[in-house]
C-alpha positions as CSV (number, residue, x, y, z in Angstrom):
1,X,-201.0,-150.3,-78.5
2,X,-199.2,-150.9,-81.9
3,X,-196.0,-151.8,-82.2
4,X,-193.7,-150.8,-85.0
5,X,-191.5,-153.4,-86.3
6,X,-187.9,-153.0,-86.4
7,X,-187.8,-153.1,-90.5
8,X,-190.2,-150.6,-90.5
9,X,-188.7,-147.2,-92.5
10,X,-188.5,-144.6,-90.6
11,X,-189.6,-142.0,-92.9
12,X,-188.8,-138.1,-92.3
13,X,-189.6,-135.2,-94.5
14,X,-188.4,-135.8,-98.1
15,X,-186.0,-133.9,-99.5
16,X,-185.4,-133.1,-103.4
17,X,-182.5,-131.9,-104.7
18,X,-183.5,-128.6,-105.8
19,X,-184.6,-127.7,-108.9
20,X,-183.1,-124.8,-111.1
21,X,-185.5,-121.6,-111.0
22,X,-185.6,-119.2,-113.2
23,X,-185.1,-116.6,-110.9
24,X,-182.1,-118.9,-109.2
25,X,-180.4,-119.6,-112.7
26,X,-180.6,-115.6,-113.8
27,X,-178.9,-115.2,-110.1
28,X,-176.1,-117.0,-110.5
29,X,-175.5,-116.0,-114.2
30,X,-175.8,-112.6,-112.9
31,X,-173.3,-113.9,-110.0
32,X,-170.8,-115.5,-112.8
33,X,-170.9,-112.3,-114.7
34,X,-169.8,-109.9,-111.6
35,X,-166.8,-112.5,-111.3
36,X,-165.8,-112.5,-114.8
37,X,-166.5,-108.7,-114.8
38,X,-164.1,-108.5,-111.9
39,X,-161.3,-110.3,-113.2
40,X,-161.3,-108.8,-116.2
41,X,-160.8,-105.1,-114.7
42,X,-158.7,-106.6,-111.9
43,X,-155.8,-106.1,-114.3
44,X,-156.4,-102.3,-114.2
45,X,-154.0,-100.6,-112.6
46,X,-154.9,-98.1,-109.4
47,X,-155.6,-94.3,-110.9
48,X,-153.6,-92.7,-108.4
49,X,-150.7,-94.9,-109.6
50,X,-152.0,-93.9,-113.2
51,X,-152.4,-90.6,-112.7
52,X,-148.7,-90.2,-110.2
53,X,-147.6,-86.8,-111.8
54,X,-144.1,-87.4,-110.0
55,X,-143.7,-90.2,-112.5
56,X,-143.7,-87.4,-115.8
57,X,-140.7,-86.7,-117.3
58,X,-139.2,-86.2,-120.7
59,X,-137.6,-88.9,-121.9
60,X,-133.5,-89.3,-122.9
61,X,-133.6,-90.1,-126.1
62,X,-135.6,-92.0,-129.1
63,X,-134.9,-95.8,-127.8
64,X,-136.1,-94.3,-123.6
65,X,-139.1,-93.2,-125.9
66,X,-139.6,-96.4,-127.4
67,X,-139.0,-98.7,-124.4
68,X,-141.4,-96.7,-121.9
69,X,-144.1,-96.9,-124.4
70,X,-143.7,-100.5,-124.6
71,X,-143.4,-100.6,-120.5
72,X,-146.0,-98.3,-120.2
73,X,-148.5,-99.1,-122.5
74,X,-148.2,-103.1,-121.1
75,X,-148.6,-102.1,-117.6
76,X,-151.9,-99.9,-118.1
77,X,-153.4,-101.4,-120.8
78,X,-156.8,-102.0,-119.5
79,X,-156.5,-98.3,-118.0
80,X,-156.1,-97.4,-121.5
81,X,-159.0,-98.8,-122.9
82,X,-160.9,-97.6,-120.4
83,X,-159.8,-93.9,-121.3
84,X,-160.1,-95.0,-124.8
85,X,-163.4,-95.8,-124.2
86,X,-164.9,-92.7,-122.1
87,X,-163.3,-90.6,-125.0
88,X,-165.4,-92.5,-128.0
89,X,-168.3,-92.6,-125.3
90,X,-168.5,-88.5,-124.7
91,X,-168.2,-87.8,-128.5
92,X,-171.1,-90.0,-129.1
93,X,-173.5,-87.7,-126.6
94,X,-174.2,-85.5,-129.6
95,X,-175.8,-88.6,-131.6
96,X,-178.1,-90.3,-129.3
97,X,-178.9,-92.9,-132.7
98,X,-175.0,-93.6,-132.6
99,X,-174.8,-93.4,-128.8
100,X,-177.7,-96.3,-128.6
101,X,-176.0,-98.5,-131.4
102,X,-172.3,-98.2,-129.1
103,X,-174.3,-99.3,-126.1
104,X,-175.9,-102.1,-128.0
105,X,-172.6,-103.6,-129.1
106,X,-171.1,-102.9,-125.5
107,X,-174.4,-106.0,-124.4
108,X,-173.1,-107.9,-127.3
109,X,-169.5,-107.4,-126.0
110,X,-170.5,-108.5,-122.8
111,X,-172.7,-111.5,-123.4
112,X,-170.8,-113.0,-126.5
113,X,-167.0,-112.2,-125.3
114,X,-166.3,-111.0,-121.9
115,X,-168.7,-112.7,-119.7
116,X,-169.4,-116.4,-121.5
117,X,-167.9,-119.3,-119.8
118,X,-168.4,-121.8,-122.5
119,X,-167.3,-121.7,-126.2
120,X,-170.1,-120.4,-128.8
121,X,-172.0,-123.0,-130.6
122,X,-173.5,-122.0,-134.1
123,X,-174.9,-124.8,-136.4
124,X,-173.2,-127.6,-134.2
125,X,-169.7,-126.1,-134.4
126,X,-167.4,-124.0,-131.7
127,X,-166.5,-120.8,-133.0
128,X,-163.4,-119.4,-131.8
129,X,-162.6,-116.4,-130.0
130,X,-160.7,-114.7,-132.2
131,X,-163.7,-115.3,-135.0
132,X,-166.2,-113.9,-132.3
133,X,-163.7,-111.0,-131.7
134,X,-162.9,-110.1,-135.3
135,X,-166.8,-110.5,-136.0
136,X,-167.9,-108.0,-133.1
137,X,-164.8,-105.4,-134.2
138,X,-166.3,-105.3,-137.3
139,X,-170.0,-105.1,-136.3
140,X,-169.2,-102.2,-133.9
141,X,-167.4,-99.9,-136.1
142,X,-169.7,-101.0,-139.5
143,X,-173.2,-99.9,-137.5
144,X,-171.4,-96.8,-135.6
145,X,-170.2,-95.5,-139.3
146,X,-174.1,-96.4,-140.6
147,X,-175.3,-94.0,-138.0
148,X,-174.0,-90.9,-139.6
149,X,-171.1,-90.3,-136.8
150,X,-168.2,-91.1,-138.8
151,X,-165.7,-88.1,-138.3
152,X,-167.2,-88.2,-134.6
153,X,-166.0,-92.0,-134.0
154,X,-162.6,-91.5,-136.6
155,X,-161.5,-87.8,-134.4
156,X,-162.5,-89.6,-130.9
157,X,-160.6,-92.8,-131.9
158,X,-157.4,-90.7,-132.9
159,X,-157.3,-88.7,-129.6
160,X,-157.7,-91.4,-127.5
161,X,-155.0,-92.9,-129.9
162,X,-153.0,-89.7,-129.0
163,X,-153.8,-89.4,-125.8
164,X,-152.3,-93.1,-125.2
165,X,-149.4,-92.1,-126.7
166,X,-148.6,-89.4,-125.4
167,X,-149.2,-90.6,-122.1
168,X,-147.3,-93.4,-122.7
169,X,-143.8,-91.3,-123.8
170,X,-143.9,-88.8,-121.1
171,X,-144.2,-91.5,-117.8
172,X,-141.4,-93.1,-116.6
173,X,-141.1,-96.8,-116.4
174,X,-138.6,-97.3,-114.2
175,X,-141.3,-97.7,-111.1
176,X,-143.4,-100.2,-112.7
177,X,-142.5,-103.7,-112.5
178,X,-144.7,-106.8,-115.2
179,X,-144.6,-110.2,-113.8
180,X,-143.0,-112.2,-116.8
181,X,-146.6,-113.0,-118.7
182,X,-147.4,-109.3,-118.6
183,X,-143.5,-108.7,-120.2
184,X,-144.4,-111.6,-122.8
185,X,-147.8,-110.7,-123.6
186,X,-146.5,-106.6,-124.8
187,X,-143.5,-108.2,-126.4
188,X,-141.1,-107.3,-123.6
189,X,-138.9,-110.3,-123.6
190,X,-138.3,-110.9,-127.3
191,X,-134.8,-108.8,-127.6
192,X,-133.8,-110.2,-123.7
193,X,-133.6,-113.8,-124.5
194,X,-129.5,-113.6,-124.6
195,X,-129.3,-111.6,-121.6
């Protein structure tokens, strides 16, 4: 018979921490980027609030004009770009060269501004966001003109542009309500300060 003493470690199975994978780490980027992805089109606004045709009207006069666009174009900003987006996206079917360049820089978009958690380091230095966004505005439109679809990109631009506008005149306002960054963000509260 043995005996085991009481100082004697009881040992069990070890356990590691575990280890970063490959496949785990592309997971949970891929995880990070459906979040970020998410909360960035969780300011969209529901379609069928978008696309309410009770809520079209003329409007009264110039400044009704001028105040729903504000309103409107504040409240369905990322529903905008979306449209915005589809528009510039169908007149680029013609051009498959230009059409492969525009998804291109919609990766780079996503990588280098939407979905990155941490600030971009180049040559030991933090680049800011508005660099990184003025750099990739100007990428985008300088390789979609190289590709030969100018007037295509410059006539889908202006009727999305139009579009927008349009849109933007002819729905009322009075039914949507902006929390007070959403008012401060499209300039909504700069004339009510003495109100």
């Amino acid at each position: 018979m043995t005996s085991s003493s009481p100082y004697t470690p009881i040992t069990t199975s070890s356990t590691t921490p575990p280890t970063s994978t490959p496949l785990s780490a592309n997971l949970d980027f891929i995880s990070r980027a459906k979040h970020r992805l998410y909360g960035t089109f969780s300011s969209r606004r529901p379609w069928s609030q978008f696309f309410d045709y009770h809520s079209i009207s003329f409007p009264h006069n110039l400044s009704d004009a001028v105040s729903r666009l504000k309103t409107n174009f504040s409240y369905f900003r990322m529903n905008f770009t979306m449209i915005v987006l589809l528009i510039l996206f169908v007149s680029l079917l013609w051009h498959p060269i230009s059409l492969i360049v525009f998804l291109v820089m919609m990766v780079a978009w996503l990588f280098l501004f939407f979905l990155r958690e941490e600030p971009l380091i180049l040559f030991g230095r933090s680049i800011d966001d508005r660099i990184i966004l003025a750099v990739l505005s100007v990428m985008t439109v300088g390789f979609l003109l190289l590709t030969g679809a100018t007037w295509n990109i410059l006539i889908a631009l202006a009727v999305g542009v139009v579009v927008v506008f349009i849109y933007s005149v002819f729905r009322r306002s009075d039914d949507l309500f902006l929390d007070e960054e959403e008012a401060a963000a499209g300039g909504l509260l700069a004339g009510r300060t003495g109100i």
